[in-house]
C-alpha positions in Angstrom: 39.2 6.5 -38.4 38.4 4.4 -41.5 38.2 0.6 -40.5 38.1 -2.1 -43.1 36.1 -5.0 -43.6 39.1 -6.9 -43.3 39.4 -5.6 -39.5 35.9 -6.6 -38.9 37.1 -10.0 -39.8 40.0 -10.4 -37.6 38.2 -8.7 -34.4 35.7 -11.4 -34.5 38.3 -13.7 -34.8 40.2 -12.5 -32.5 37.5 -12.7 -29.9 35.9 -15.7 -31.1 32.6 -14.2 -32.1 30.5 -15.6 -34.9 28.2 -13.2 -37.0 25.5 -13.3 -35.3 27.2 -12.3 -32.0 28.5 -9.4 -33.5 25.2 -8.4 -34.8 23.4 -9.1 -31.5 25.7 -6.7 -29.8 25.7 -4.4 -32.0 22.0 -4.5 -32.4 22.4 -4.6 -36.3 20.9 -7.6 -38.3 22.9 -10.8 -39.3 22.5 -9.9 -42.7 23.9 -6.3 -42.4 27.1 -8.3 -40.8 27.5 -10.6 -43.5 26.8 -7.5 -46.6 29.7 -5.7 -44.7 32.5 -9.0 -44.6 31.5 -10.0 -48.1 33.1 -6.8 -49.4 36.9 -5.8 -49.9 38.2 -2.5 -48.6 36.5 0.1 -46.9 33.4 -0.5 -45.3 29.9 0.6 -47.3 28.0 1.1 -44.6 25.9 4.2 -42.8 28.1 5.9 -40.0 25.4 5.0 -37.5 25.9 1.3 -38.4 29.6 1.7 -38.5 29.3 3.2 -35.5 27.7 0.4 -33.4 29.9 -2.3 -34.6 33.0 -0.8 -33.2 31.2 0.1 -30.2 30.7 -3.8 -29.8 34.3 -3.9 -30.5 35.3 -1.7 -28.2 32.8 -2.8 -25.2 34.6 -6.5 -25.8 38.0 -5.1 -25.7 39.2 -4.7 -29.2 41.3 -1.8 -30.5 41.2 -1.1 -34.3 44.4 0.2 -35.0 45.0 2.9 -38.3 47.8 3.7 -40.4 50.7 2.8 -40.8 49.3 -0.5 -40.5 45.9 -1.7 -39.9 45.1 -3.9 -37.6 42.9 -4.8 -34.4 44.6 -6.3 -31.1 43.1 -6.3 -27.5 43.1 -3.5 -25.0 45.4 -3.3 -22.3 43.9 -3.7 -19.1 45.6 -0.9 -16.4 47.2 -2.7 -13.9 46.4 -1.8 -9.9 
């Protein structure tokens, strides 16, 4: 799936994390965070690095959703 840095953006917002959360839990650096969200489109980025951050994502509950529309929005949790 090919996530944009504009997704990056609105998962973090949408979970109230700050840069340096995201990096922390994605064990990238702060600066890798910010070189990704100061760019427009898709992300430029190594796979692996990619790979953590939505592995953050997903461990905090976010779902990146693809075409038609982009977008992120939390997971639904199963009901019992």
């Amino acid at each position: 799936m090919l996530v944009t840095t504009r997704q990056i953006r609105a998962a973090r917002s949408l979970i109230g994390w700050e840069q340096r959360r995201l990096a922390s839990s994605a064990g990238v650096a702060v600066s890798t965070i910010r070189r990704i969200e100061s760019l427009d489109g898709p992300i430029g980025a190594h796979f692996e690095t990619i790979e953590k951050i939505l592995r953050a994502f997903d461990h905090a509950g976010v779902e990146f959703l693809s075409e038609p529309t982009p977008g992120v929005r939390l997971k639904e949790v199963a009901k019992s």
